[in-house]
N, C-alpha and C positions, 0 to 999 in steps of 0.2 A: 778488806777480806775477799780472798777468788772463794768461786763456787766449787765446791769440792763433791758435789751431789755426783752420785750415780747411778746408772739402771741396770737392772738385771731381769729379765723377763719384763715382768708389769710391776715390779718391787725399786722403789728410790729409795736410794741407800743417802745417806746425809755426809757421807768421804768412803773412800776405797779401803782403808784401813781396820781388818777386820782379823780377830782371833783365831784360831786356827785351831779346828778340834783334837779335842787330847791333852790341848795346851794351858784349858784355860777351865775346867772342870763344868758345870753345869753353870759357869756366870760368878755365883757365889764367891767361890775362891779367890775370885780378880776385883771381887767389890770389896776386900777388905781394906783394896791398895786406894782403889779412885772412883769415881762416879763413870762404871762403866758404860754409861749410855751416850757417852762420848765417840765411843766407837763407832765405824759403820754398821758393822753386826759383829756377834758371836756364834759361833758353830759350835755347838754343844757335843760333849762327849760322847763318843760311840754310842748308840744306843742298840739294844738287841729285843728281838721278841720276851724274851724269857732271862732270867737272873745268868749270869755268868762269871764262873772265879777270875777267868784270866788262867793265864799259864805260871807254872809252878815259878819260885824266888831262882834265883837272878833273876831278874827282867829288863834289868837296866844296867846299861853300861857306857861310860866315855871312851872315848877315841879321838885321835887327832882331827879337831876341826868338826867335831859333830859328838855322834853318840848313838848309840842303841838301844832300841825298843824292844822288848817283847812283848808287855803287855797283857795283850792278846783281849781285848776288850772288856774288862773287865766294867761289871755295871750289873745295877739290882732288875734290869728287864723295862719294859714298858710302864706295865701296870704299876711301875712303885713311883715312875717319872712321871706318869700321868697324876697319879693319886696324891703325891708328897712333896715331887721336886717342881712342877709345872705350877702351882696356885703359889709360889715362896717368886719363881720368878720371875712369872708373865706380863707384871705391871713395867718390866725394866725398859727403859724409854728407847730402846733399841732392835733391831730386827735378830731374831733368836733363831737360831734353826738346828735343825737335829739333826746327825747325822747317825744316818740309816745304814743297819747292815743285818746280812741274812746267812744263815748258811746253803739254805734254798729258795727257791724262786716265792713261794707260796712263804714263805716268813716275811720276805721282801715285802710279799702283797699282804699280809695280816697286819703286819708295823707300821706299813703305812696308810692303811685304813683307820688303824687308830688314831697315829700323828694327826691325819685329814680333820679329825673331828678337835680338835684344838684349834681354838681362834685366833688366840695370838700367838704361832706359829706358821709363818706368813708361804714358808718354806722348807723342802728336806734338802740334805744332801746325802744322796744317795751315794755309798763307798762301797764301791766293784772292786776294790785297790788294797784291802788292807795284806799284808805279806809274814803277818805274824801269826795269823790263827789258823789251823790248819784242816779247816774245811770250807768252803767257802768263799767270801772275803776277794781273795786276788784270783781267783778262779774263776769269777763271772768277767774279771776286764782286762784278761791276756789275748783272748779271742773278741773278735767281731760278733763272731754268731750267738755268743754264751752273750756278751755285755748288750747285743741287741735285745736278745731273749727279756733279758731280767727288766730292763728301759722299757718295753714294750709292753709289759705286763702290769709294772707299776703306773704309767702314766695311765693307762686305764682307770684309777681307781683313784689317781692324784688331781685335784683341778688347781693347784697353787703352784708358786715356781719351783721347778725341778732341776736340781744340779747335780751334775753326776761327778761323782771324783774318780781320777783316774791312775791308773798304777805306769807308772815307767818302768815295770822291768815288762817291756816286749818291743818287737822286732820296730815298730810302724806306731805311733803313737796316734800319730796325726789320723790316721787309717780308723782306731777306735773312736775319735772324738767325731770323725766323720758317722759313724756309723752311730753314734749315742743320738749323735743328734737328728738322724735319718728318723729315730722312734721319737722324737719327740723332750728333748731334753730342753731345758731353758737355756742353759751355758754347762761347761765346763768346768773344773776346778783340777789342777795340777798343777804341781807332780805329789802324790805320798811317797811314803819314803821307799828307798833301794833297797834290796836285800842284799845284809852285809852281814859277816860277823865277825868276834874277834877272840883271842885266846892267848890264857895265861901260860905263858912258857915257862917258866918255874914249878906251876903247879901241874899242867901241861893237860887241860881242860876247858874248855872254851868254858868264854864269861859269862856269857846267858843258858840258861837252863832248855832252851829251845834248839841253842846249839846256834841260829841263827838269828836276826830279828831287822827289822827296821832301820835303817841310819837317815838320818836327818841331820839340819846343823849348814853353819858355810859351808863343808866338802863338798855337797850337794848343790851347791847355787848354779856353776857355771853348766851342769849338765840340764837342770831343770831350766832355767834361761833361755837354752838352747830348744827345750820339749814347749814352753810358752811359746814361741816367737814361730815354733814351725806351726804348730796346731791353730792359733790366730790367723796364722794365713791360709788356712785349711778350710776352716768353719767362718758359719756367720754369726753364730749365736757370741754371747760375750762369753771370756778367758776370765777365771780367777787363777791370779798367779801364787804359787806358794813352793818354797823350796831355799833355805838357807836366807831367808831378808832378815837382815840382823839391824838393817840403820834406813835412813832416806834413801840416799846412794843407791841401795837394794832393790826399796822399794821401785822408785824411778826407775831403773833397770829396766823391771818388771815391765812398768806401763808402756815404755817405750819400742817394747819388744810385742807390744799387744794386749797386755793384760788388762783388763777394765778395772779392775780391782784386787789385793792382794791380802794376803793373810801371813799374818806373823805368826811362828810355833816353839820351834827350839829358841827362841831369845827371848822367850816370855822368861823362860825358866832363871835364865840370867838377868834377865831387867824386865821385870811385869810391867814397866813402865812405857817397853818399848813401842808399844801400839799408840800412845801418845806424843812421844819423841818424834814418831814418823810421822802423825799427823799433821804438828806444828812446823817437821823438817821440810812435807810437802807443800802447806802454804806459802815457805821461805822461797823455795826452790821457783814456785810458779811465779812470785810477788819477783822476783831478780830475773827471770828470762820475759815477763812482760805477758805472762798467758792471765788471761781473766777467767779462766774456769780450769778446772785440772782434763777435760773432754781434751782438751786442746794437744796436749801431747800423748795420748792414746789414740787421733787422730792421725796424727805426724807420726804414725810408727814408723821406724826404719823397714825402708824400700831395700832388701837385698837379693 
């Protein structure tokens, strides 16, 4: 067996292969299929200070090679995940972490004062990035000065690992991861999803109720591949890669291009299995090129 352990701030992760929020509900949902503590970690669903509906039906829609979200964060608030959902999950043998989202700075810093106060929550991820809700969310991580602000504010009040998720709809990517990390971020997590939408031409009404929403899926892989590989050579802090990994192949990709660890999302939905497929694909993988830890080709990233 290669060692497939990894680091991320002062947090070892037990392999790189790790669920991807949105994807995989508060843990539960994916434990019906396997013994989710197999995974590296879970990134738990959106979470928000206070109850939220989400955005009105359509919300979801297919497209070639992906698919759209609207969403829009839907979740009963803090106090219900602290009081209800956090004592059913906390014992699960695996690193859990929430991710964090605010419509203002000062939501930011209340959510995640309470997060802090959870023990076996080792970690946030903070989402500057989301592109569905419409206050908020991708507002803090288009700009340097806003995604500074809101980083700067929270790690004040965080003393555990801090991961900031990032949006790919702006100019300089690499330019934000720089600057997350300038306040104090542990690492990075990119790409969330593109803003895309799509529309019934018979009916002649776009398919989501928001009119736009999220795409995610393989359509998205080669451009996020491209957002990993530059931001890793940007920053020091470590890359979570995420963006269309559907198989090993994907995965690898990812590490190759910099990522230290990756998160599977839209291929949960088609094979909840897929987090495990890649785990076992990645021991194959390292066990046949002759690496004795999976470090070894996150080291040997490509020199371009």
């Amino acid at each position: 067996m290669v060692d497939l352990k990894v680091k991320i701030g002062n947090l070892e992760f037990k392999n790189p292969v790790m669920a991807a929020s949105g994807t995989c509900g508060f843990a539960e949902e994916l434990a019906d299929f396997y013994d989710v503590s197999e995974l590296g970690a879970i990134f738990l669903k959106g979470t928000t200070l206070r109850n939220r509906a989400g955005n009105d039906y359509p919300r979801m829609a297919e497209t070639p090679s992906g698919m759209l979200n609207a969403v829009g964060l839907q979740n009963k608030g803090a106090d219900y995940f602290i009081e209800t959902i956090y004592p059913r999950i906390k014992d699960i043998d695996t690193h859990l972490i929430v991710n964090v989202n605010g419509s203002t700075i000062d939501e930011y810093i209340e959510l995640t004062e309470k997060i802090n106060e959870l023990g076996k929550i080792p970690a946030i991820e903070l989402n500057i990035s989301c592109p569905n809700v419409k206050e908020g969310g991708m507002a803090f991580g288009i700009s340097c000065p806003s995604a500074e602000a809101v980083v700067r504010e929270v790690r004040k009040v965080y003393d555990k690992t801090l991961i900031v998720k990032l949006s790919p709809n702006v100019t300089d990517i690499a330019e934000i991861a720089r600057a997350v990390e300038g306040q104090g971020a542990d690492s990075v997590s990119l790409v969330n999803t593109f803003l895309g939408m799509a529309i019934d031409s018979e009916k002649r009404t776009p398919l989501l109720s928001t009119i736009t929403g999220g795409l995610s899926g393989p359509a998205i892989k080669p451009i996020a591949l491209r957002m990993v590989w530059q931001v890793a050579r940007a920053v020091k802090i470590p890359v979570i890669g995420i963006g269309g990994i559907m198989n090993t192949q994907d995965a690898i990709e990812f590490m190759l291009a910099g990522a230290t660890a990756i998160q599977v999302g839209t291929a949960i939905f088609k094979d909840p299995f897929t987090p495990l497929k890649i785990i076992q694909g990645i021991q194959e993988y390292l066990n046949r090129h002759g690496f004795d830890s999976v470090s070894g080709i996150i080291i040997n990233k490509l020199q371009m």
